[in-house]
Steps between C-alpha positions, in 0.01 A plus 500: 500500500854528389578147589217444317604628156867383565344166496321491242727652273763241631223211363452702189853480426564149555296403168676776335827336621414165348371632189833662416692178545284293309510730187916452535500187261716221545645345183731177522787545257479142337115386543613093572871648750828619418672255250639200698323607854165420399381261767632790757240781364239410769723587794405803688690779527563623815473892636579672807537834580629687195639172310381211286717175495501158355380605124442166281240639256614858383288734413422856432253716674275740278461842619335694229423897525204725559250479217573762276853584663672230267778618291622177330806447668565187715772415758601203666639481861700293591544529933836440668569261817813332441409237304397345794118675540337746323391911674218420314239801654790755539663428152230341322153653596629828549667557209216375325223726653722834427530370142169469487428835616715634222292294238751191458369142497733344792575114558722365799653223433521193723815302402676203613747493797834354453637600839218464727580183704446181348455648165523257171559829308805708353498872556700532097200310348212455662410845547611616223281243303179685757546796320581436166107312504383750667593759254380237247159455657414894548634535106231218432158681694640881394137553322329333811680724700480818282906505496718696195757176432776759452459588889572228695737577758642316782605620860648327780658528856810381632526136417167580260809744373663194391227349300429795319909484388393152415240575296632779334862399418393145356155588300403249272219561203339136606523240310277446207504167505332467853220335544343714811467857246600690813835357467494637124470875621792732578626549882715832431355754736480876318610688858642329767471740885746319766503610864813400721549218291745208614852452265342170384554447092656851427655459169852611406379672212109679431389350185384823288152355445426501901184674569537870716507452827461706881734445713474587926657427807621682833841573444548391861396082412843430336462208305181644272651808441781362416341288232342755362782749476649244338199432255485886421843510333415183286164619385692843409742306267223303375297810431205384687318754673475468878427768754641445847392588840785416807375703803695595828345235735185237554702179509366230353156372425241819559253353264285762361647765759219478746645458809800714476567800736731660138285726284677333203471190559143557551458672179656266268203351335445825321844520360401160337175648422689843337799233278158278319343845446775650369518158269134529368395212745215642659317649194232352380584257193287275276642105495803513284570822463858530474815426669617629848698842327863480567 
């Protein structure tokens, strides 16, 4: 009998399964291909294991919250791997799901390669032109998506890391001239969250106008925490808030904490979850109800 019901709860599931994947949208970032790679956006991408390689058509993957959870605020994720793949179910899933569950509209962002083998792409532009359009695009479907466009955020991993700093320390306000009107809307993020983040387009100097940011790392994975102890005294003489978090040990790339033996390291996601509370992120907000307070 217990066989039974393990079955057929096992079959139950497996609809359940494939219903939750299909309502994760997929939305191309240019609708005819990235500018000049066109004729390569029918390519498939390739995944194994816990990575997804050979990107051609970038795109963003729509994770929207419970019904009624929804607070306004929107963050997207940008996964690490190098530059050479992309941890897209450790640090672009995952993330997304716990956002979700605190009432954030989540994307992960799928964006182009430049040191995967064979790759026609530069790591200094073409990923950082992935997530300027993506910010673009979720700016453009904020009322689809029920988002406040003063709470856009953007997060990313290790390399992802990197094209956050890309994002963030070269924002353009789009060009109103363009003839795509994505192109015409703002890119600045309004909080940036960074985890372990590669060294990758630090600046020498924090422009003032660069949106608060969370910092963390293990103390123990050198080159992140380095980079980020070096951020911290930059943002201080910029007089950008940042808060910090530099624990003991976890090396590098723990993802969302899961399969660490450290009770910190394991707990992280809710000091992220305690720094947007403490900034207003997670209460409820009608669209355009103010800037991210400072």
């Amino acid at each position: 009998m217990r066989t039974t019901l393990a079955a057929g709860a096992f079959i139950l599931a497996i609809p359940m399964v494939v219903m939750a994947q299909e309502a994760a949208q997929v939305i191309p970032l240019w609708p005819n291909g990235a500018p000049g790679f066109e004729a390569r956006r029918n390519e498939p991408e390739l995944a194994k294991d816990y990575w997804v390689r050979n990107i051609h058509n970038p795109s963003i993957t729509v994770f929207l919250p419970p019904k009624g959870k929804a607070n306004g605020t929107a963050v997207l994720i940008c996964p690490g791997g190098g530059h050479r793949e992309l941890v897209f179910n450790a640090e672009g899933v995952e993330p997304a799901r716990y956002l979700n569950s605190l009432g954030v509209t989540a994307f992960a962002l799928k964006y182009r390669l430049g040191r995967e083998a064979g790759s026609p792409y530069s790591v200094e532009k073409h990923p950082r032109e992935d997530a300027q359009r993506a910010m673009r695009l979720i700016r453009s479907r904020a009322t689809e998506w029920n988002i406040d466009t003063n709470r856009i955020g953007i997060m990313g991993f290790s390399a992802g890391g990197e094209v956050v700093s890309m994002v963030v320390y070269h924002p353009t306000a789009g060009d109103p001239t363009a003839a795509d009107p994505i192109d015409r809307i703002s890119c600045r993020p309004d909080f940036q969250i960074v985890i372990y983040p590669g060294p990758l387009d630090v600046p020498e100097v924090v422009p003032t106008n660069t949106p608060p940011a969370f910092f963390l790392a293990a103390n123990d994975d050198l080159g992140p925490a380095g980079t980020i102890t070096d951020l911290v005294q930059k943002y201080r003489l910029a007089g950008v808030p940042a808060e910090v978090h530099l624990f003991a040990r976890g090396g590098h790339a723990f993802n969302m904490g899961n399969r660490s033996k450290l009770a910190t390291i394991k707990g992280w996601p809710k000091r992220m979850a305690d720094w947007m509370a403490d900034n207003h992120l997670l209460e409820a907000s009608p669209p355009d109800a103010g800037n991210l307070r400072r």
